[in-house]
N, C-alpha and C positions, 0 to 999 in steps of 0.2 A: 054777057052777064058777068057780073064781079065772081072771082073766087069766093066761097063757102070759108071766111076764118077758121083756121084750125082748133079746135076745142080740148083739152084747154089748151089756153096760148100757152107758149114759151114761159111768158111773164108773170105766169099764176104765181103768186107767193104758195110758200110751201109752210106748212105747222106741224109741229109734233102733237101729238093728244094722245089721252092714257086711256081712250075709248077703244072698245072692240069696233071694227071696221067691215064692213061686208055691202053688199048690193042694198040701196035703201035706209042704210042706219045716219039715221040722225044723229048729228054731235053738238050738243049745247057749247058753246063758246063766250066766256065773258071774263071779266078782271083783263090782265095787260094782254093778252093775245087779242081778245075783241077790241080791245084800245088800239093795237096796230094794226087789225085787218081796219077798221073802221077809219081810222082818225092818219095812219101813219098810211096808209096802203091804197084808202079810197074805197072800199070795197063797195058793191052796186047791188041789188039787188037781181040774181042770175051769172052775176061774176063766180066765176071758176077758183078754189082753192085746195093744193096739192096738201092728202092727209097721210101723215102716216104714224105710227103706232111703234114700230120693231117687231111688229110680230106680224101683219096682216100684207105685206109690202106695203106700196103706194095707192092712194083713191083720188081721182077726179071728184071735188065736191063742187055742188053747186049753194051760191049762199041765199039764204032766204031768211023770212020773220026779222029782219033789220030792225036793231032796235037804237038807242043812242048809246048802252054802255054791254047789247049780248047781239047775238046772231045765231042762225040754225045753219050747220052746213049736212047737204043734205047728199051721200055718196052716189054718182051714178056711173064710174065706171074706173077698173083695175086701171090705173098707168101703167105700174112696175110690182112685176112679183117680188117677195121677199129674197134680197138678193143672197148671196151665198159667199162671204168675206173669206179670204184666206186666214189659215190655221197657225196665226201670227200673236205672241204676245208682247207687250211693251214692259219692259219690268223695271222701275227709275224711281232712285230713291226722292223722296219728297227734299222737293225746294222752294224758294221765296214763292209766295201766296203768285204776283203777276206773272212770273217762267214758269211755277208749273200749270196756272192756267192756257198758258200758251202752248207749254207742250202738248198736255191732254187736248185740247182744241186741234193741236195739226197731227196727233194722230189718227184722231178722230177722220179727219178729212185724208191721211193717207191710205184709212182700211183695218188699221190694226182692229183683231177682234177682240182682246181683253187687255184692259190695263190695269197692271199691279205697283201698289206704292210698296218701296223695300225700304225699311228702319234700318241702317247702318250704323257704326259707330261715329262716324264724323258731319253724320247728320244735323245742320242746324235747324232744323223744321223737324218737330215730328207727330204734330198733327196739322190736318187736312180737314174742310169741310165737304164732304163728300157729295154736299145736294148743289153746294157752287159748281164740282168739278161736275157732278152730271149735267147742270145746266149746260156748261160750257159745252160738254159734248150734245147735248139737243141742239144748241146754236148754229153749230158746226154741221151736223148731220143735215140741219134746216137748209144749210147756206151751199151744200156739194154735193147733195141729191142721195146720200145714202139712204137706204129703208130698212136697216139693221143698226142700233147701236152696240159701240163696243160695250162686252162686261165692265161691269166698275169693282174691282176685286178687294176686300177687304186692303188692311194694310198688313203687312207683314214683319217679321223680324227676316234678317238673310239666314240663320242659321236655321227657321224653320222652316222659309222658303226651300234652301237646297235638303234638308229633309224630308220635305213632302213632293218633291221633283218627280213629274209622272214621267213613267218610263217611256221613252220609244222619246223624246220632245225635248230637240238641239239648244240648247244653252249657250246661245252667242255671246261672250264676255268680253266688253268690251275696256281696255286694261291698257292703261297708262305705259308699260313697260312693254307692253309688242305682242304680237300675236303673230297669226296666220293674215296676209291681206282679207280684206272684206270677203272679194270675190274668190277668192279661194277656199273659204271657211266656207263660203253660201253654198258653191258649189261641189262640196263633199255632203252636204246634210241638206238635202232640196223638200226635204218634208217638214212635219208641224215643227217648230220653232218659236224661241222666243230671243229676245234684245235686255240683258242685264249692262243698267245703265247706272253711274256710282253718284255719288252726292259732288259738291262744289269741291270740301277739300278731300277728294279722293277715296281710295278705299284703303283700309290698314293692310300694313304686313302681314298679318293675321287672317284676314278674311281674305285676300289676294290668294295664301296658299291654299284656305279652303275652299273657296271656289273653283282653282286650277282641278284642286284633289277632285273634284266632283264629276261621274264618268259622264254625262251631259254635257258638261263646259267645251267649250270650243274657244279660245281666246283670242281675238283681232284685233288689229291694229286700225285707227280710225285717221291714219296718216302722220305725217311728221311735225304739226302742228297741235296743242292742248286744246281741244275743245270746251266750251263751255256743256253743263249737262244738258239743258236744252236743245245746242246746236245737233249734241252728237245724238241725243236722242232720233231727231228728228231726220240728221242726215242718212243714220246704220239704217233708219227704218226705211228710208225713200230708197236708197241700195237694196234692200233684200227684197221690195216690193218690185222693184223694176230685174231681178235676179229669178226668183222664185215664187213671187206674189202677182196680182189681178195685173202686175204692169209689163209682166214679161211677151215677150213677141210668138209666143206657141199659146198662152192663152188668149191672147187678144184675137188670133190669126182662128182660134176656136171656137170664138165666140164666147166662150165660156166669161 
């Protein structure tokens, strides 16, 4: 006799939705998400679609009530519990509308749990539409199987940032004129943490020395090359993930 298909496949598209989640909760589904289960995706009537929420983990749904423009998806069973992200923040001053959707998008997909826009003085950008950047992060979460999104943290000034700096939570800085190497910084401060990230033309002489002065700050070097703010964003944070984060070889080896 044939194998028994594994349920749901591999291949169930995944949606976010702002519905509570649980054994049996129907989720009405229509505008462009029923457009791309339907029309983009194929969806069948008994076909399988991964739900999740950020708060509920993940639901095996099944789709039902097919209509031409909504759908019912109907939950029958946990995939993935609400997973448990490392106590990682992203902190990067706002840039051009396409990099910093990019960025927030590949943090999104490396784990970070909160990301903060920091107002600098040499900031060319200084406002942000906050419901594109959260889109982006759903797209992301949709497309790498997280069941948590990151915070999406107000924007801030740096001067009230390192003001308001909670105690005990490493302040990675990372600084044009030299630091401590990555992995060395990482591995003096293996606890909560965060990645201060500067705008395109740098950070002043002025906020350079007030960030140093800050008992948090930790200062690295992101090698001998000037990175763009996106690369380095993305690159400090793929380092401290693979250092101290979900990527390192004592959590994975734990299961955790």
């Amino acid at each position: 006799m044939p194998a028994t298909p594994a349920w749901p496949p591999r291949s169930a598209p995944r949606l976010y939705v702002e519905a509570d989640l649980c054994l049996g909760a129907q989720v009405q589904v229509d505008g462009n998400a029923a457009h791309y289960l339907l029309s983009v995706m194929r969806i069948k009537d008994g076909d399988a679609v991964l739900l999740f929420n950020g708060r509920d983990g993940e639901w095996a749904a099944r789709a039902g009530a097919l209509r031409k423009r909504d759908l019912v998806l109907e939950c029958v069973d946990q995939s993935k519990s609400l997973e448990s992200v490392p106590d990682f923040w992203l902190c990067v001053a706002p840039i051009k509308k396409g990099r910093i959707d990019f960025t927030v998008e590949k943090a999104t997909e490396l784990g970070v749990a909160r990301i903060v826009t920091v107002l600098t003085s040499r900031c060319v950008v200084d406002k942000l539409n906050p419901e594109r950047l959260f889109a982006q992060m759903i797209e992301a979460a949709e497309q790498c199987g997280r069941t948590a999104l990151p915070e999406l943290a107000d924007m801030a000034k740096l001067d009230m940032l390192l003001r308001d700096w909670p105690k005990g939570r490493a302040l990675f800085f990372a600084d044009e004129l030299g630091g401590e190497p990555m992995r060395t910084g990482f591995a003096k401060h293996p606890g909560s943490a965060a990645l201060l990230i500067g705008p395109e033309g740098g950070f002043t002489a002025q906020e350079r020395d007030a960030i140093r002065a800050h008992p948090a700050a930790v200062p690295i070097t992101l090698g001998p090359r000037i990175l763009r703010a996106e690369t380095a964003a993305i690159a400090a944070t793929a380092c401290w993930m693979s250092a101290n984060g979900d990527w390192s070889t004592d959590i994975i080896a734990d299961g955790k």
